[in-house]
C-alpha positions as CSV (number, residue, x, y, z in Angstrom):
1,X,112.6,191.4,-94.0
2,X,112.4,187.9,-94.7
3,X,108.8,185.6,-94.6
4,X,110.2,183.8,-91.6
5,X,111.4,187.0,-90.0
6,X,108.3,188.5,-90.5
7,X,106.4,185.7,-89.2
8,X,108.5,186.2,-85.6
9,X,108.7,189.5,-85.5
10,X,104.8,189.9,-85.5
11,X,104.1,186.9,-83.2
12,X,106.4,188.9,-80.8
13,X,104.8,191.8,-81.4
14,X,101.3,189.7,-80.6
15,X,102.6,188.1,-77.5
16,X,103.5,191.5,-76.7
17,X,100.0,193.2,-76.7
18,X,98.8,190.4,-74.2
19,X,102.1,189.7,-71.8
20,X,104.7,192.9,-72.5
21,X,105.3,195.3,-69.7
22,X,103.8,198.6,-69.0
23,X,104.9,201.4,-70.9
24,X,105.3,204.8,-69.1
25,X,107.4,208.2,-69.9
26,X,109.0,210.6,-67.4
27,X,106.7,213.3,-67.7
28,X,103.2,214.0,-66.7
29,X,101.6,214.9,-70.2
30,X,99.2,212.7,-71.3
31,X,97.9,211.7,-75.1
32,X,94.9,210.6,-77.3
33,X,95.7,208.1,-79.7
34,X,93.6,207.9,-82.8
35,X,93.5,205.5,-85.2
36,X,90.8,204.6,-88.2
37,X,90.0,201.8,-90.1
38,X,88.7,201.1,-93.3
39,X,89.8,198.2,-95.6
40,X,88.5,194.4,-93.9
41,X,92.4,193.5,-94.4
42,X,93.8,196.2,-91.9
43,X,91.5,195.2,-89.6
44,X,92.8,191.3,-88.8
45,X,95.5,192.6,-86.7
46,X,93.2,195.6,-84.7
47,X,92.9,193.3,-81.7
48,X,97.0,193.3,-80.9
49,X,97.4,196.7,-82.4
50,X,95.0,198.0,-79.7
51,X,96.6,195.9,-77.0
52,X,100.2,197.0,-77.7
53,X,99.0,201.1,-77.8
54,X,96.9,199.9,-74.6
55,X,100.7,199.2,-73.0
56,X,101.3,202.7,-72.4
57,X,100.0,204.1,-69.5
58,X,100.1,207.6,-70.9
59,X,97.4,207.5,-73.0
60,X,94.8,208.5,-71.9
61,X,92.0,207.5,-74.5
62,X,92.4,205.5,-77.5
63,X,89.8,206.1,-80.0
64,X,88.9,203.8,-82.7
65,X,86.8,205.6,-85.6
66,X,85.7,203.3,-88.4
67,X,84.7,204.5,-91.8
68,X,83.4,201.1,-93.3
69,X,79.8,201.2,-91.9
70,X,79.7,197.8,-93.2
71,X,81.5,195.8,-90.8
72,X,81.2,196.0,-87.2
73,X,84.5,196.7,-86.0
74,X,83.5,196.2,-82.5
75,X,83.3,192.6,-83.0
76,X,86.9,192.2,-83.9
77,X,88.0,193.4,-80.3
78,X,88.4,191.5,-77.5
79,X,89.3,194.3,-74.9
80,X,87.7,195.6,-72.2
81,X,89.5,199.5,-71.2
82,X,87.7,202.3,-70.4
83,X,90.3,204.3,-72.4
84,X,89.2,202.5,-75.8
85,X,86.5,203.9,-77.4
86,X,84.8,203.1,-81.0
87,X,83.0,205.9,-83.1
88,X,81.2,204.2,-86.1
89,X,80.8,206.6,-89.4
90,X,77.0,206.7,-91.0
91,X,78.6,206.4,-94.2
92,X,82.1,205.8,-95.7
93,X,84.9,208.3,-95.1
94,X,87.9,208.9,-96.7
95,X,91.3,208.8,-94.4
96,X,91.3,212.7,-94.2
97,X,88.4,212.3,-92.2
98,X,90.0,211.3,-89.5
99,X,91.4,214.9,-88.9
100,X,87.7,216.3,-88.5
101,X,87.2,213.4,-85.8
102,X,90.1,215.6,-83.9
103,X,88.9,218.4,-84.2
104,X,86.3,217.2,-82.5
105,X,87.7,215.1,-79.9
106,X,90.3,218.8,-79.3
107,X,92.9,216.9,-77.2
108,X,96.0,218.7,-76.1
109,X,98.2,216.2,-77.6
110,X,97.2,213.8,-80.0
111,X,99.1,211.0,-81.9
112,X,97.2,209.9,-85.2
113,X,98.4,206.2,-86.5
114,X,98.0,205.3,-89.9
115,X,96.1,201.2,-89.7
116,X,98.7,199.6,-91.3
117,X,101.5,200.7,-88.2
118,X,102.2,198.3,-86.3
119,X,103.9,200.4,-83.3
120,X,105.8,198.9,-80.1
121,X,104.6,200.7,-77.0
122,X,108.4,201.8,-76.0
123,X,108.2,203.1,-79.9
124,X,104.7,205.4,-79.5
125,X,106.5,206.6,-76.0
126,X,110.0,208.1,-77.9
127,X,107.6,210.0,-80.1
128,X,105.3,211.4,-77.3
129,X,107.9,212.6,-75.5
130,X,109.6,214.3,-78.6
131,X,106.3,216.5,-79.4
132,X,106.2,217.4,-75.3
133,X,109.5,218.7,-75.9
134,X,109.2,220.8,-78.9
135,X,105.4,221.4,-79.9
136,X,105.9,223.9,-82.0
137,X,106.1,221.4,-85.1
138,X,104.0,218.1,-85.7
139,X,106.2,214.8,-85.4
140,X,106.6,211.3,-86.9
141,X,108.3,208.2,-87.2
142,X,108.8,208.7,-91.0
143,X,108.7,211.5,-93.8
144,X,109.4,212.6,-97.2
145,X,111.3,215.2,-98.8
146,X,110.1,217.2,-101.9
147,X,112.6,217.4,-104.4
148,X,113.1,220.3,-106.8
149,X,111.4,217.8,-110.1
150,X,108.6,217.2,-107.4
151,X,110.0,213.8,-106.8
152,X,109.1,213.0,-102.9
153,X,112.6,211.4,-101.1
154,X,111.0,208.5,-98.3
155,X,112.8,208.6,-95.1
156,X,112.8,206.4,-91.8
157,X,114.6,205.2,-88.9
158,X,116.5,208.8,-88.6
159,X,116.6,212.1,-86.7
160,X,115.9,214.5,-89.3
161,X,113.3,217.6,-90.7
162,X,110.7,216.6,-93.5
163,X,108.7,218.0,-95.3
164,X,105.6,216.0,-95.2
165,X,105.3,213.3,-92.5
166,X,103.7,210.2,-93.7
167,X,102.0,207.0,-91.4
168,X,101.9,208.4,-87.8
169,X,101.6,212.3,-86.9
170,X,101.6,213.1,-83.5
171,X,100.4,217.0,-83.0
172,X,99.2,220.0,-80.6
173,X,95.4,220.6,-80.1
174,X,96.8,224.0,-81.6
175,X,97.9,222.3,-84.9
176,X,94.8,220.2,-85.4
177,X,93.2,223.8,-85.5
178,X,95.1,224.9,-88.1
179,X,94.6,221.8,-90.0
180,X,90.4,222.4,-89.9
181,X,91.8,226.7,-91.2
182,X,94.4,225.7,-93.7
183,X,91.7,223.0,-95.0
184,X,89.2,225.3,-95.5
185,X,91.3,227.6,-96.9
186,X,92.4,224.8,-99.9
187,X,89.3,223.4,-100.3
188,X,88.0,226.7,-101.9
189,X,89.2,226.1,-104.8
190,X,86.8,223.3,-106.9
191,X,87.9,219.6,-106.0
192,X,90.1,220.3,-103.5
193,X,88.2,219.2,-99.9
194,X,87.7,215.4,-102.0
195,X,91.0,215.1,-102.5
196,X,92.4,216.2,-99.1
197,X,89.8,213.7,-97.4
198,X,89.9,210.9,-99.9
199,X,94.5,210.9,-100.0
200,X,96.2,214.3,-99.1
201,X,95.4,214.7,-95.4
202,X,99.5,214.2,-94.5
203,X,100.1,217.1,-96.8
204,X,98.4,219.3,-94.6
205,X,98.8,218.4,-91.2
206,X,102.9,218.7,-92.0
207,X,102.1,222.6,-92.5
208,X,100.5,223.5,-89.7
209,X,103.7,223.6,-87.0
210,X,105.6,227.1,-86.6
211,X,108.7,225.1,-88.3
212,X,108.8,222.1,-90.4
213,X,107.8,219.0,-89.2
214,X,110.5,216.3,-87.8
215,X,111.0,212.4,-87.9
216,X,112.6,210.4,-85.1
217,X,114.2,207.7,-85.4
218,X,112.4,205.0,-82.9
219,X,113.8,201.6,-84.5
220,X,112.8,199.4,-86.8
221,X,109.0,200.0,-87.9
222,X,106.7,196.8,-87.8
223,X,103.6,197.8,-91.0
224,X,101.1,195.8,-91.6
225,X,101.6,193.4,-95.2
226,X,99.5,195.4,-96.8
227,X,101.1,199.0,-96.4
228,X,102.1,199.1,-100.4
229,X,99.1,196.8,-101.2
230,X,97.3,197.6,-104.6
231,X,93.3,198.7,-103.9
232,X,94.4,198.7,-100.0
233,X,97.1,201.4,-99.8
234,X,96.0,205.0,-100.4
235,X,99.0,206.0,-102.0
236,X,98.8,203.4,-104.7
237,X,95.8,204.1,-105.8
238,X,95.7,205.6,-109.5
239,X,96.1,209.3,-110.0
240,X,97.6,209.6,-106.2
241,X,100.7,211.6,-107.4
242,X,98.0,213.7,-109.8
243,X,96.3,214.5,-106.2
244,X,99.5,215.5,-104.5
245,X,100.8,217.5,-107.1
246,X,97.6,219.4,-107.2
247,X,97.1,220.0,-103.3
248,X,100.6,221.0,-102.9
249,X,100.2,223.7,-105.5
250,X,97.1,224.8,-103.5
251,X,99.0,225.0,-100.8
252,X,102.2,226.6,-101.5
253,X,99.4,229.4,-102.9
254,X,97.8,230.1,-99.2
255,X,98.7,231.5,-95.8
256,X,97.9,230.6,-92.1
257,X,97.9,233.4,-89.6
258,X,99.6,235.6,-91.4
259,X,102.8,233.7,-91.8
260,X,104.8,234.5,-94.4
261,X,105.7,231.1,-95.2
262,X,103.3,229.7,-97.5
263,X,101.0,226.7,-96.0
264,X,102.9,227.2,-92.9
265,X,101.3,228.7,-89.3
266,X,103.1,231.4,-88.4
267,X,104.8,230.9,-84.2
């Protein structure tokens, strides 16, 4: 995408968040939308980001958790919705956090949205309506594959099974249970609860469906500048893959429920 593309493409998606029309989906299942914040940068564009998620009319509560104590995220919105609601962490928090903030909030649907997507209300509706229709797996907007040398394979903008869903997860109240199970059952080993909490969250939630998770392929994504940032992005921080390859080791080594699928709930 070019600079000047870019430029339009997000003063659309702006203009959007304060004039675009209503959002709704032909069922009656409403969501919870969660998203955290943590870097200053990510947080420029919360205002619009809010607005656009604030389009669809079913959601039902869109929760805001910050986990930099040191800025007052509050005072970067301009929104007044009784559906929004801001939870301020004590003390910094790692993105895998987020997951024990639903656990807490125990939805029956939730959609979790990494900062840095920049979603489309007609977009966050296509995915809904996807996990109402088959709930038995979590689902996303992108995903990667894991290769047989442990390469991971990016995918977007298609219909297709992953194995690990990256930047947006929407999932069961059922699922975010076996995330809090399947994380306690990784972090026994020494080191493992840091690393889920501080990088490898997505690894988990992808394992906690009856099937492998799914992508869907809901246009072109809108991401923040800063998605593949040095010192903002999670996943380029140094010894990332190192964390990965450890947790997914872990993983592959445990059951949920008795499945018989490693890392996998059984149905």
């Amino acid at each position: 995408m070019s600079a000047l593309t870019r430029k339009l493409r997000h003063a659309m998606w702006v203009l959007n968040g304060y004039l675009g029309r209503t959002v709704s989906v032909d069922i009656p299942q409403k969501v919870t939308v969660l998203i955290t914040y943590y870097h200053p940068s990510r947080m420029e564009h919360i205002d619009p980001q809010l607005r656009n998620i604030l389009k669809c009319n079913f959601v039902d509560k869109l929760v805001v958790s910050n986990h930099n104590p040191d800025i007052k995220i509050e005072e970067k919105v301009k929104i007044k919705d009784k559906r929004l609601h801001f939870i301020s962490q004590t003390i910094k928090r790692g993105c895998g956090y987020r997951w024990i903030v639903a656990n807490e909030l125990n939805p029956k649907y939730l959609i979790v949205v990494d900062d840095d997507i920049l979603f489309f209300p007609a977009q966050l509706a296509r995915l809904f309506k996807r996990l109402v229709a088959e709930p038995m797996m979590p689902h996303g907007i992108t995903g990667m594959l894991n290769l047989e040398d442990h390469e991971l394979e990016y995918h977007e903008k298609k219909d297709m099974t992953v194995d690990y869903l990256c930047e947006a997860y929407a999932v069961t109240r059922e699922q975010v249970s076996r995330y809090m199970e399947l994380r306690r059952l990784v972090g026994a080993k020494d080191g493992m609860t840091e690393m889920i909490d501080s990088a490898a969250d997505f690894m988990l939630i992808s394992r906690t469906g009856s099937h492998k998770p799914k992508i869907h392929n809901v246009g072109r994504l809108f991401k923040s500048a800063t998605f593949k940032q040095v010192g903002v992005a999670v996943h380029k921080n140094e010894g990332f893959d190192k964390i990965m390859l450890e947790v997914g080791n872990v993983i592959n080594g445990v059951e949920i429920q008795g499945s018989k699928e490693p890392g996998v709930a059984a149905s």
